[in-house]
C-alpha positions in Angstrom: 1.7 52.3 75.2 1.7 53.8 71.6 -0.6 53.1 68.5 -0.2 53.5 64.9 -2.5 55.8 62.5 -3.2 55.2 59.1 -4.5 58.4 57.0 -5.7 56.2 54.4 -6.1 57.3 50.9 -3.8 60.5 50.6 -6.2 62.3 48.3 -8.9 62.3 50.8 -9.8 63.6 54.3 -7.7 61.6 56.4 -4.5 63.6 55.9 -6.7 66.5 56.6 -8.4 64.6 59.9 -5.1 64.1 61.4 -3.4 67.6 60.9 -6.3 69.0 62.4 -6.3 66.7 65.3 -3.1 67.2 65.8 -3.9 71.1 66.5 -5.2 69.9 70.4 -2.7 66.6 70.4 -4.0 63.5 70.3 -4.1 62.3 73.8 -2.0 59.0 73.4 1.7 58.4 72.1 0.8 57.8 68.2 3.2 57.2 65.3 1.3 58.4 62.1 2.3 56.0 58.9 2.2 58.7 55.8 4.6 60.7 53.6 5.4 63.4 55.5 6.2 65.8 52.3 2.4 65.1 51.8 1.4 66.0 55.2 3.2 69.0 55.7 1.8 70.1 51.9 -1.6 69.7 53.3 -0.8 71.4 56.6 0.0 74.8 54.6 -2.9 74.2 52.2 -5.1 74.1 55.2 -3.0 76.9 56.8 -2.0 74.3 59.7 1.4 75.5 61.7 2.3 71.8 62.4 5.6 70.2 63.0 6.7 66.6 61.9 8.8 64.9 63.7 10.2 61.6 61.4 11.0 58.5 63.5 10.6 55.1 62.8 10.6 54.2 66.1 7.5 53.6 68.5 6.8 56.9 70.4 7.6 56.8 73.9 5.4 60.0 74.8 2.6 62.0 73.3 3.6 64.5 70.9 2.9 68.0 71.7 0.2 70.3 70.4 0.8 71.2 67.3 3.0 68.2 66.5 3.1 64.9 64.6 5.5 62.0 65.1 5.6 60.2 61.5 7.0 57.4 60.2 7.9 58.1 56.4 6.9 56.4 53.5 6.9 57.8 50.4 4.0 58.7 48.0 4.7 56.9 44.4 3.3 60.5 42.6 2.6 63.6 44.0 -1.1 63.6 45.6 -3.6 66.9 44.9 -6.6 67.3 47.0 -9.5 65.3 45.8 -8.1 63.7 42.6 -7.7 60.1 42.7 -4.1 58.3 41.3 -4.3 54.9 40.8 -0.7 55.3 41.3 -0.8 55.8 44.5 -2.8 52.9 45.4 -0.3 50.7 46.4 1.2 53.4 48.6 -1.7 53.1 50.8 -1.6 49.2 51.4 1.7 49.6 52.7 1.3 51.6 55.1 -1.3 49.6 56.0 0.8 46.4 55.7 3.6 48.4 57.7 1.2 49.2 60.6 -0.5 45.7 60.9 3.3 44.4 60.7 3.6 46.8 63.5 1.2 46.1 65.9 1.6 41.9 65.3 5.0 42.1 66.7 3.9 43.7 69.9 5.2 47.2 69.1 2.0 48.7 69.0 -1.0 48.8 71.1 -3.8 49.6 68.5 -3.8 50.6 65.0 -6.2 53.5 64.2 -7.3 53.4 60.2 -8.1 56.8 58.1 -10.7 56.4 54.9 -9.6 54.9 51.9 -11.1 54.4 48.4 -11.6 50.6 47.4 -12.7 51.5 44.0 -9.2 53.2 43.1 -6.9 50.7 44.8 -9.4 47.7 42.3 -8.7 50.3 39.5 -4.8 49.7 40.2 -5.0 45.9 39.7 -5.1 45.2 43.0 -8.1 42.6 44.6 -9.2 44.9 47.7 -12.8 45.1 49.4 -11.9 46.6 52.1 -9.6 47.3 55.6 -11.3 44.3 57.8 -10.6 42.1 54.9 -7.0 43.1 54.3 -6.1 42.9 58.1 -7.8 39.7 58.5 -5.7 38.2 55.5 -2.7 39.6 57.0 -3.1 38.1 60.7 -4.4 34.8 59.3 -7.6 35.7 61.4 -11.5 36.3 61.1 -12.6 39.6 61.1 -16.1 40.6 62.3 -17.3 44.6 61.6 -18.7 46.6 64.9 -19.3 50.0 64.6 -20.1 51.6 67.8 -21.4 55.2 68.8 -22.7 55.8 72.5 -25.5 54.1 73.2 -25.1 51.4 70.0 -22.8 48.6 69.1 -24.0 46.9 66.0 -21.9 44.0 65.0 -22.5 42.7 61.1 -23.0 38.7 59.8 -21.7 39.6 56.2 -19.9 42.5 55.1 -19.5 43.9 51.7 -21.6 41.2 49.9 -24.2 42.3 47.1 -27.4 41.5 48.7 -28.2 39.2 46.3 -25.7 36.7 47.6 -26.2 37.3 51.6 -28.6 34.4 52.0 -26.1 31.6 50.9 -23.5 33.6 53.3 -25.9 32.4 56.5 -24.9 29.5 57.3 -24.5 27.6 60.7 -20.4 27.7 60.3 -20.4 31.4 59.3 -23.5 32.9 62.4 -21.6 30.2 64.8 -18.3 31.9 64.4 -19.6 34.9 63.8 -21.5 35.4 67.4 -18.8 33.2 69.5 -16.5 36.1 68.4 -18.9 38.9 69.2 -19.1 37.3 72.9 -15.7 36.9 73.5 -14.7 40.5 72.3 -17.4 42.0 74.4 -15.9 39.9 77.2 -12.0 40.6 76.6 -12.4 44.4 75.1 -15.2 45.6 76.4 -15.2 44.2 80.2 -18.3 42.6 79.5 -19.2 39.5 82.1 -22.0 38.3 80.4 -22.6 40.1 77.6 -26.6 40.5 76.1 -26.7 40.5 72.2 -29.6 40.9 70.2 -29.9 39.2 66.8 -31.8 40.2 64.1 -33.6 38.0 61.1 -32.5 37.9 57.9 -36.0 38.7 56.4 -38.7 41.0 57.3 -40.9 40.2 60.1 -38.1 37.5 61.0 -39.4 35.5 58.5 -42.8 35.5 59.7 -43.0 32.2 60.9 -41.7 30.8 56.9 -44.3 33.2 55.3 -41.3 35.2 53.9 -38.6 33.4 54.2 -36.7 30.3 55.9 -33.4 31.3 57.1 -34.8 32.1 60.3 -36.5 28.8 61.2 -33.9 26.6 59.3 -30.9 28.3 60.1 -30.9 31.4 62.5 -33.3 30.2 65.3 -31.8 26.6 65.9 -28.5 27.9 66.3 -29.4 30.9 68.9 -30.9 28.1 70.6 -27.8 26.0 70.8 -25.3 28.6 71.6 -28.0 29.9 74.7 -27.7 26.5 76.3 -23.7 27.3 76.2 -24.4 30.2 78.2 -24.5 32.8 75.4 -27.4 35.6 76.3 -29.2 36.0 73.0 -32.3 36.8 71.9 -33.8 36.6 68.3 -33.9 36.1 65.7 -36.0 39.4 65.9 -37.2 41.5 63.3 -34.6 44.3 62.4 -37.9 47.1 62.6 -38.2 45.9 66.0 -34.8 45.6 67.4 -33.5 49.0 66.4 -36.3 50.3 69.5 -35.6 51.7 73.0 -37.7 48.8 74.8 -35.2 45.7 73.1 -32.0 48.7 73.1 -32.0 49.3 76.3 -31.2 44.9 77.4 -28.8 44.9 75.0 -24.6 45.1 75.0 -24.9 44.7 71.3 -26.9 44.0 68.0 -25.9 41.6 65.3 -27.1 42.4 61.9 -27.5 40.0 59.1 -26.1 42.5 56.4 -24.3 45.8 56.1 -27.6 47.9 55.3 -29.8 46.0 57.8 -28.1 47.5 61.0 -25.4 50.7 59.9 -27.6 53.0 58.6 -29.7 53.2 62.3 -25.8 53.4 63.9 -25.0 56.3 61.8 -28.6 57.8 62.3 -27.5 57.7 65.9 -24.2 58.5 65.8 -22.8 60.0 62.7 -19.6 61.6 63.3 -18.9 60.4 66.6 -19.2 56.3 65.4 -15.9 54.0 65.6 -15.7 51.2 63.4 -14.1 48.6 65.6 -13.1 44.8 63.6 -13.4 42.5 66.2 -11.3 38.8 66.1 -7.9 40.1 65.0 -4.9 39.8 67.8 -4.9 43.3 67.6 -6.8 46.5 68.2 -8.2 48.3 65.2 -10.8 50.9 65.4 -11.1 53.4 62.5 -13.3 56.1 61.3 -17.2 55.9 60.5 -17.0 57.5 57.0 -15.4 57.8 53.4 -12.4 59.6 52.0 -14.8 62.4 51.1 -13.1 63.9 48.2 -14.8 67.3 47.7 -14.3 67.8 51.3 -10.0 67.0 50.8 -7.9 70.3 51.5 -11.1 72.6 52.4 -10.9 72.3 55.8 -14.4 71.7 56.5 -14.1 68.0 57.2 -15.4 67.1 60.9 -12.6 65.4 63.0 -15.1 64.2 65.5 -14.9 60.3 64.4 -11.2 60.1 64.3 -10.6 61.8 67.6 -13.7 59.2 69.0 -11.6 56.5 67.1 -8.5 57.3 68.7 -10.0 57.4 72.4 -11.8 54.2 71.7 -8.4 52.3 70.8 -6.9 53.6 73.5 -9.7 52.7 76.0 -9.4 49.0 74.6 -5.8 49.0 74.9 -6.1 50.2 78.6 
């Protein structure tokens, strides 16, 4: 069993993340999707002794400390720490197309995904809102975001939608797919029998019985109610200032939040720097880091390697 390894946008951390992860090994056969001139210019800018090893082949066993196996594809323009090229932008989709092409034909086990910079690869001319998006178009599949630190799985309705336009994402179609995906995951990836999940309201109070808001009672609450007399465990819809507490925490497998802001920022309270982001409902294994490509942080050295390295396990403990 190998995976794959995106480092994401070459001008940020994610080059950096894997060098230095690569210091210990990285516990698992992993074939690392970069330029490999841009790696080992990093390395010595970060005073790394590391030796790539070029193969386009999958890894058969873990390389040794100190070592990278890498799969080359080259950087458009040279890359400097911290400075964005729009340039470069498409360099990064293909090795991201390259790794989901990867693990869709069975080579790979899991892909593991490095930070990269929407706003520069939109800056290129190129439509991109994000990784779960892009690997959902490739697989012809329907993503759904989970980030997950110990303690905390919190699975997300919508993703990257302006808040202004999250209520007319709720719908029956979207929640039902949504939370029959979350189940099944839990189920197939997680070894979950009968998986508990927690759902929040859209609005505060959970509405408050219509008083601020009706997605609750017209939409949220009727279908919980359906899906619980398929056999799903779910409570709610519950108020996101209440769910996010030991007493409803502690009965739950996982949380499903309406909106990105609504349930991330308590995950990364929790578990900052130790989170996976895990995209549920591809035919494939993706987990990837809990942060951005952290520019001012890019060929300094000072960037924490604890998310990767939890990424990595976590893909591998899925695949297992």
């Amino acid at each position: 069993m190998s995976i794959l390894i995106t480092p994401g946008e070459p001008a940020g951390i994610g080059p950096d993340l894997i060098l230095q992860a690569a210091r210990k090994g990285l516990g698992i056969p992993a074939l690392i999707m970069a330029d490999p001139a841009m790696l080992a210019q990093r390395a010595a800018l970060l005073d790394l002794d590391i030796t790539i090893m070029e193969t386009r082949s999958p890894p058969t066993q873990e390389a040794e400390s100190g070592s990278l196996h890498v799969c080359p594809v080259a950087l458009p323009e040279p890359c400097t720490p911290g400075k964005l090229n729009k340039n470069n932008a498409s360099y990064v989709l293909k090795c991201l197309q390259l790794a989901a092409e990867g693990c869709l034909n069975g080579q790979y086990a899991a892909l593991v995904t490095g930070p990269v910079h929407k706003g520069i690869i939109n800056d290129a001319g190129i439509p991109f809102s994000g990784h779960t998006e892009f690997l959902a178009e490739i697989s012809d599949s329907y993503p759904v975001m989970m980030l997950a630190c110990p303690g905390l799985r919190v699975a997300l309705a919508t993703t990257h939608l302006p808040l202004r336009n999250v209520s007319d994402a709720i719908t029956h179609d979207l929640l039902t797919r949504v939370i029959q995906i979350l189940h099944t995951d839990l189920q197939t990836r997680f070894n979950l029998h009968k998986p508990r999940i927690l759902v929040c309201g859209l609005n505060p109070h959970a509405g408050e019985g219509g008083h601020l808001g009706t997605e609750e009672m017209d939409t949220i609450a009727p279908l919980l109610e359906k899906l619980r007399l398929e056999g799903l465990q779910l409570l709610g819809p519950l108020p996101a200032d209440t769910v996010f507490t030991p007493r409803y925490l502690e009965q739950a497998d996982a949380v499903l939040a309406m909106y990105h802001d609504q349930g991330l920022p308590v995950l990364k309270h929790m578990g900052f720097g130790n989170a996976v982001n895990i995209t549920l409902g591809l035919p494939f294994i993706r987990t990837s880091v809990d942060h951005g490509t952290a520019l001012d942080l890019a060929g300094t050295g000072k960037a924490e390697v604890g998310s990767l390295l939890a990424a990595i396990k976590q893909a591998a403990e899925m695949a297992r």
